[in-house]
NUDO-647587 format. One record per residue (C-alpha): residue number from 1; x, y, z; residue in one letter. Coordinates in pm, whole numbers, plus 32768, in hexadecimal, padded with zeros to 4 digits. Example, Ala and Ser with C-alpha at 12.3 -4.5 7.8 and 13.67 -1.06 7.14 Angstrom:
% residues 2
- pos,east,north,up,code
- 1,84CE,7E3E,830C,a $
- 2,8557,7F96,82CA,s $
//
This chain:
% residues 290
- pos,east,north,up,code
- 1,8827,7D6B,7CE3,x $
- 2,8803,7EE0,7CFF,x $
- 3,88B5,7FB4,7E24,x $
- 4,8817,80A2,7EDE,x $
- 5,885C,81DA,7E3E,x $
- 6,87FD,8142,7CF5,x $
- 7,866A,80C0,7D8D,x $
- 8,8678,8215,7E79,x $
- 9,869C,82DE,7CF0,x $
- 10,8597,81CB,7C58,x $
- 11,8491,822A,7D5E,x $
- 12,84E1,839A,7D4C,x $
- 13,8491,8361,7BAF,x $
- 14,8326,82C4,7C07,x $
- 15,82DB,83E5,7CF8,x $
- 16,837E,832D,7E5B,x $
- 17,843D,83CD,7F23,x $
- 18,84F0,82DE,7FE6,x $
- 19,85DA,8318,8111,x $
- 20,870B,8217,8129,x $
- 21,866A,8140,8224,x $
- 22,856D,8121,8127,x $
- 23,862D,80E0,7FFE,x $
- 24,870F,7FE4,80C4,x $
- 25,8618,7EF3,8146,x $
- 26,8580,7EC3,7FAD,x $
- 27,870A,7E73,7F7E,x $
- 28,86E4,7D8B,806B,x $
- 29,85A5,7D15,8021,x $
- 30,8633,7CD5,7E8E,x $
- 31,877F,7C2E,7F04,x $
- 32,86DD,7B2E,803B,x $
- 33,858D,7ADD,7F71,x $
- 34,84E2,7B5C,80CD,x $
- 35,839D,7C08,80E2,x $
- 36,83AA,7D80,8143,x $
- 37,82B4,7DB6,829D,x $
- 38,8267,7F39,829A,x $
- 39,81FC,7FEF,83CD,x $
- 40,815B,8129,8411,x $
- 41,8040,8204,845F,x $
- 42,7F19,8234,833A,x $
- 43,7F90,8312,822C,x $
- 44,8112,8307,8268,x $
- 45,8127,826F,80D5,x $
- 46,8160,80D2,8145,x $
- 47,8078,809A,8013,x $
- 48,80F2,8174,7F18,x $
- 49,8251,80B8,7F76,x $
- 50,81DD,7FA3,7EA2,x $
- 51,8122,8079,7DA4,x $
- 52,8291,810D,7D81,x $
- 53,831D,7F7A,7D7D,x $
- 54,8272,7F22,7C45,x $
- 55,828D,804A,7B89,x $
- 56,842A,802E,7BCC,x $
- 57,8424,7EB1,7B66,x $
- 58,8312,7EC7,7A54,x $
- 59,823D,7DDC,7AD8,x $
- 60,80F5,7D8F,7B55,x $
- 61,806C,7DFF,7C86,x $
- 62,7F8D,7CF3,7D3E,x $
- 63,7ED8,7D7C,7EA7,x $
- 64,7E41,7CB2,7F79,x $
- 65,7D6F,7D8F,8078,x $
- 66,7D68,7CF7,81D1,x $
- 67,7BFE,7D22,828E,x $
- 68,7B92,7C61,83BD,x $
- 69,7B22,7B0C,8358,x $
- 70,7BD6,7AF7,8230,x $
- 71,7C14,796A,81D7,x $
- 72,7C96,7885,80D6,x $
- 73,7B6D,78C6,7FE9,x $
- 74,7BE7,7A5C,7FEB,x $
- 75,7D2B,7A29,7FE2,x $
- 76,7D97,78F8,7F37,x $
- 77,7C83,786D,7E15,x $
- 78,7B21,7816,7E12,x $
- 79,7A5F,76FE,7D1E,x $
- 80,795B,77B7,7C1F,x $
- 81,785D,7704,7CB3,x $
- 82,7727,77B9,7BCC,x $
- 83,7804,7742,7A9C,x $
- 84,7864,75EC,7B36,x $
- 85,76BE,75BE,7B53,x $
- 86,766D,7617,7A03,x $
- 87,779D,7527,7969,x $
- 88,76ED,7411,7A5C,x $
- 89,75B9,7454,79EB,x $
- 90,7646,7469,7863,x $
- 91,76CB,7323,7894,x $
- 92,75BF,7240,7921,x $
- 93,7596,70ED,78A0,x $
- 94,7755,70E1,7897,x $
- 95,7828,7011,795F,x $
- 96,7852,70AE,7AE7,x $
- 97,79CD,70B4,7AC9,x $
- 98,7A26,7181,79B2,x $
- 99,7933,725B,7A21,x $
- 100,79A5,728C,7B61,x $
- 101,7B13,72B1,7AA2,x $
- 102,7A8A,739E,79B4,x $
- 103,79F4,748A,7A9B,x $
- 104,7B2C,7487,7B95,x $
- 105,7C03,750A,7AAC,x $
- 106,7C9B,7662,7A66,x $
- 107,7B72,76E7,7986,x $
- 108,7ACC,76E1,7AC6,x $
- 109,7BDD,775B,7BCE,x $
- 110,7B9C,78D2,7C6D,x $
- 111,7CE8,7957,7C8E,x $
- 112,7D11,7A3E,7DEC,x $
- 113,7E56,7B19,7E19,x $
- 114,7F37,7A02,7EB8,x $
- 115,7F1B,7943,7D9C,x $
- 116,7EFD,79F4,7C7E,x $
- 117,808B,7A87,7D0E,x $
- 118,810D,795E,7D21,x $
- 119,80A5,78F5,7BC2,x $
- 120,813B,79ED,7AE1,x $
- 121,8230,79F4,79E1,x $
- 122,82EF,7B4F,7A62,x $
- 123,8318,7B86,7BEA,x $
- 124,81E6,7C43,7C43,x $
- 125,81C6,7D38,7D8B,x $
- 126,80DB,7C8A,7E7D,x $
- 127,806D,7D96,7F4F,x $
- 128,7FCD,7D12,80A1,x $
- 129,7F15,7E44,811E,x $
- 130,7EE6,7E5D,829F,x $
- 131,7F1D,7D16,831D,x $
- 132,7F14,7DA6,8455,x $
- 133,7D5E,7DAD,83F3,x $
- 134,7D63,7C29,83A4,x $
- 135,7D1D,7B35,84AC,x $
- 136,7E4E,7A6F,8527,x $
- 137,7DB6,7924,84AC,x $
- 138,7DFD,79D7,8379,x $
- 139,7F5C,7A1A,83E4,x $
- 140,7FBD,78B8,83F1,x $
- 141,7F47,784D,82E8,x $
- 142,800C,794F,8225,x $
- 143,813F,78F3,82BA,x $
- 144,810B,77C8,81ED,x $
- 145,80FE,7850,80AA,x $
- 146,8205,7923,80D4,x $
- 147,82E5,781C,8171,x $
- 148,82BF,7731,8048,x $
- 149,8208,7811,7F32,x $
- 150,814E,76EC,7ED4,x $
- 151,7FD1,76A8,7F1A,x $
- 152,7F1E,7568,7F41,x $
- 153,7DC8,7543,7E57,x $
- 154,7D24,73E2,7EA2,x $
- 155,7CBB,73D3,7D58,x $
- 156,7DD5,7427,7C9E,x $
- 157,7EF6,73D6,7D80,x $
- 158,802E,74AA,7DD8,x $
- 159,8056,75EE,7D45,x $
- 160,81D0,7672,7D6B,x $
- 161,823D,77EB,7D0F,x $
- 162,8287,7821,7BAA,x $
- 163,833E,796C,7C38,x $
- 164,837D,79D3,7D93,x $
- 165,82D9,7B3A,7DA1,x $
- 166,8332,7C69,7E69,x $
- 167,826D,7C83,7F9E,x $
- 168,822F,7D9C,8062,x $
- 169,8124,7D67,8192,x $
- 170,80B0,7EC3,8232,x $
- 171,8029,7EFE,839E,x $
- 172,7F91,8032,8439,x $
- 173,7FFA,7F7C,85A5,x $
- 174,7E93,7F1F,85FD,x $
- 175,7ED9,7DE2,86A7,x $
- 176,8021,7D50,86F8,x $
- 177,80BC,7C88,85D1,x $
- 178,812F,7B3E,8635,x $
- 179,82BA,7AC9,8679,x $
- 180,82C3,79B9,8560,x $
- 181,822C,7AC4,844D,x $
- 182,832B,7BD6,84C4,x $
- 183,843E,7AE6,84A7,x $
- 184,83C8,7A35,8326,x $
- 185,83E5,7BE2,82D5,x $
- 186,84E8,7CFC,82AD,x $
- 187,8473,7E25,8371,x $
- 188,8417,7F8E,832B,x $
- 189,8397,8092,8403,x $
- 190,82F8,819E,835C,x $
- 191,82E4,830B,83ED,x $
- 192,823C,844E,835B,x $
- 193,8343,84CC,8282,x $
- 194,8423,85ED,82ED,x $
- 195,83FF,876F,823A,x $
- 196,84EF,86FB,816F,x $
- 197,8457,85DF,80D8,x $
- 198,82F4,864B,80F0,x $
- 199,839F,8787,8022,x $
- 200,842D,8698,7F0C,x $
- 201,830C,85D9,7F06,x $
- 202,822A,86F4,7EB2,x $
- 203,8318,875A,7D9B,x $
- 204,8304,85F2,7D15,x $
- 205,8197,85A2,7D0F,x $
- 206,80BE,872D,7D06,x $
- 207,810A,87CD,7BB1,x $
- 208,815E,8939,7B75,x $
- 209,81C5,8948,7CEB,x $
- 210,830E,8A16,7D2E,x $
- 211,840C,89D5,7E39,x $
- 212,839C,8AE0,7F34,x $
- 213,8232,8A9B,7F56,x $
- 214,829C,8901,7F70,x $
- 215,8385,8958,8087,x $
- 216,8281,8A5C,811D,x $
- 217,8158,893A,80F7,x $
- 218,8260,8842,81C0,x $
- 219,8280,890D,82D9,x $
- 220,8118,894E,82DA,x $
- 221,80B8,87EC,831D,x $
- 222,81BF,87A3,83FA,x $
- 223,813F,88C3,84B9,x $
- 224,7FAD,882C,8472,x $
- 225,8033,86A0,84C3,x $
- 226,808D,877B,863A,x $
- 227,7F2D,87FC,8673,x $
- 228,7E16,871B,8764,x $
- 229,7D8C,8670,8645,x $
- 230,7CB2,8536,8638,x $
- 231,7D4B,84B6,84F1,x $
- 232,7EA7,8523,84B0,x $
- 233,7EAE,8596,831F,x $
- 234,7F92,84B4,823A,x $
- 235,804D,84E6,80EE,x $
- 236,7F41,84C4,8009,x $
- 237,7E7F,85C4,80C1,x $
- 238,7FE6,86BE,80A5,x $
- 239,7FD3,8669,7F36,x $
- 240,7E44,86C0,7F09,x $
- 241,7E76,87F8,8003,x $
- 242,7F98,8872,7F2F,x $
- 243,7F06,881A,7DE8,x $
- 244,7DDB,88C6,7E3A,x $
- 245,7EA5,8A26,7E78,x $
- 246,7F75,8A00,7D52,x $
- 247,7E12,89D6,7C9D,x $
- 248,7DA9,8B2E,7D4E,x $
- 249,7EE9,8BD9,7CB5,x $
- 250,7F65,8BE5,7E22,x $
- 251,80D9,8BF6,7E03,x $
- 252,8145,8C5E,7F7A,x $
- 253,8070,8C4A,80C5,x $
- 254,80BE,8D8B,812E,x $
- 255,7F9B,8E6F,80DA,x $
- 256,7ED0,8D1E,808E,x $
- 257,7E18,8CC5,81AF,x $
- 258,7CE1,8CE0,811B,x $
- 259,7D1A,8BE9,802E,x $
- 260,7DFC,8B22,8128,x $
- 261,7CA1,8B29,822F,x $
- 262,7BB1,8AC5,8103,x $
- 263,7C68,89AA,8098,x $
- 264,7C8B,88FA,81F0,x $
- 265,7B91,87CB,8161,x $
- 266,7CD9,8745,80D0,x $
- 267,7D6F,86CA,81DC,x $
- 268,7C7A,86F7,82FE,x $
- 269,7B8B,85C7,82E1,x $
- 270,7A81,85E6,844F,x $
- 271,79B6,86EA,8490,x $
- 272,7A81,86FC,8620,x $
- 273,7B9F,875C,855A,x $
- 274,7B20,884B,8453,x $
- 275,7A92,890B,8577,x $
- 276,7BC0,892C,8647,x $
- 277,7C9C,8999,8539,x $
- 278,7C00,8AF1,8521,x $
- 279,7C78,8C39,8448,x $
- 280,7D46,8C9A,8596,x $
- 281,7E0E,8B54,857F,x $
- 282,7E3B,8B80,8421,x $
- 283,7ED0,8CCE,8442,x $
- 284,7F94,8C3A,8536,x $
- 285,8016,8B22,848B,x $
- 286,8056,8BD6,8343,x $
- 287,8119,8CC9,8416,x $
- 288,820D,8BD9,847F,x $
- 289,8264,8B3B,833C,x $
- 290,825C,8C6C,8240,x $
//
């Protein structure tokens, strides 16, 4: 089992900065076989978290993306039913039974992210994305697998886990979780990062950026996350923002407000919000940070 400082240097090598809440609860999650619940606001980096997992363990990366009515037949496995129709049809004239065998049978199964993780030879990463989107029907039944990590196929019988993978379930906090789900999971909240990080994190991920302009692009979108906006800018945005300067041979904000004012489509995704950050708040902004 790795310790903290080792995974919190493994995720800093795959471009993830971690902080050591972070990088304890994936200790936690390796030593008690637990799945990893990770909370937080859109664009704090819950899904690059396992991105970062499977890069560190060299191993697959499975996601399962959560939408209202999601079911079994999303989630689990599905019967090739245009391939079952044509082997019926192929085999017309043969005894019922062993056709009804033959066409049950793997060559036929649709593997869906639950059970393609539980089935391979090397942990995977299951990545359940915003289970807080999925209906709690779906909730239940999930508790299931990951209670037993085996599934239940009529037609084949009981399959059990060949490997336990690494779960991590995100939620953006759209509808209250329930108690039994919180309790099968370790727990995570996830915040905006702090200058700090958001300053490392540029220097991991945007080429050719130096240390000032990374610290200076921090403060600038702590200072942005602080204005009356109607969708708060994430990571990825600092990274495209920041990228998109360093393409502009931009090396300091100071004196770069033009560029800073034209690039705003980075990280400023509604019209409302384009609008209200005008060149005024821009000079404003830049002038607190440079």
């Amino acid at each position: 089992m790795l310790d903290r400082q080792t995974i919190a240097d493994r995720l800093a090598g795959v471009g993830y900065i971690a902080d050591p809440a972070l990088a304890t609860a994936v200790q936690l999650m390796d030593l008690l076989k637990r799945p990893l619940l990770i909370e937080g606001e859109a664009g704090v980096g819950k899904t690059e978290v396992a991105k970062a997992l499977a890069k560190i363990y060299e191993t697959r990366l499975i996601r399962l993306q959560c939408h209202e009515g999601l079911d079994r037949a999303d989630s689990l496995y599905e019967w090739n039913y245009q391939r079952q129709l044509l082997a019926i049809k192929a085999r017309e004239g043969r005894d019922a039974e062993a056709t009804e065998a033959h066409i049950f049978s793997e060559t036929y199964l649709l593997e869906r992210p639950l059970l393609a993780a539980i089935r391979q030879p090397v942990a995977p990463v299951l990545l359940i994305d915003e289970i807080d989107r999925a209906d709690t029907e779906f909730e239940a039944f999930l508790l299931e697998v990951l209670s037993d990590f085996q599934v239940s196929i009529p037609e084949l019988g009981t399959i059990v886990a060949t490997t336990i993978p690494h779960v991590v379930l995100t939620s953006n906090g759209t509808r209250e979780l329930s108690d039994a789900l919180r309790r099968r999971c370790l727990y995570h909240a996830l915040d905006f990062p702090d200058v700090d990080r958001e300053a490392r994190i540029l220097l991991a991920r945007v080429p050719g950026i130096d240390a000032t302009l990374a610290l200076q692009m921090a403060r600038l979108m702590e200072r942005v996350r602080k204005e009356d906006l109607s969708k708060i800018p994430g990571i990825a945005e600092t990274l495209d923002w920041a990228a998109a300067l360093v393409g502009l041979n931009v090396s300091r904000l100071e004196g770069a407000r033009e560029a800073v004012y034209d690039t705003l489509a980075c990280v400023l995704k509604t019209r409302e919000d384009r609008s209200r950050v005008t060149p005024e708040v821009v000079d404003r902004l830049i002038g607190r940070v440079a």
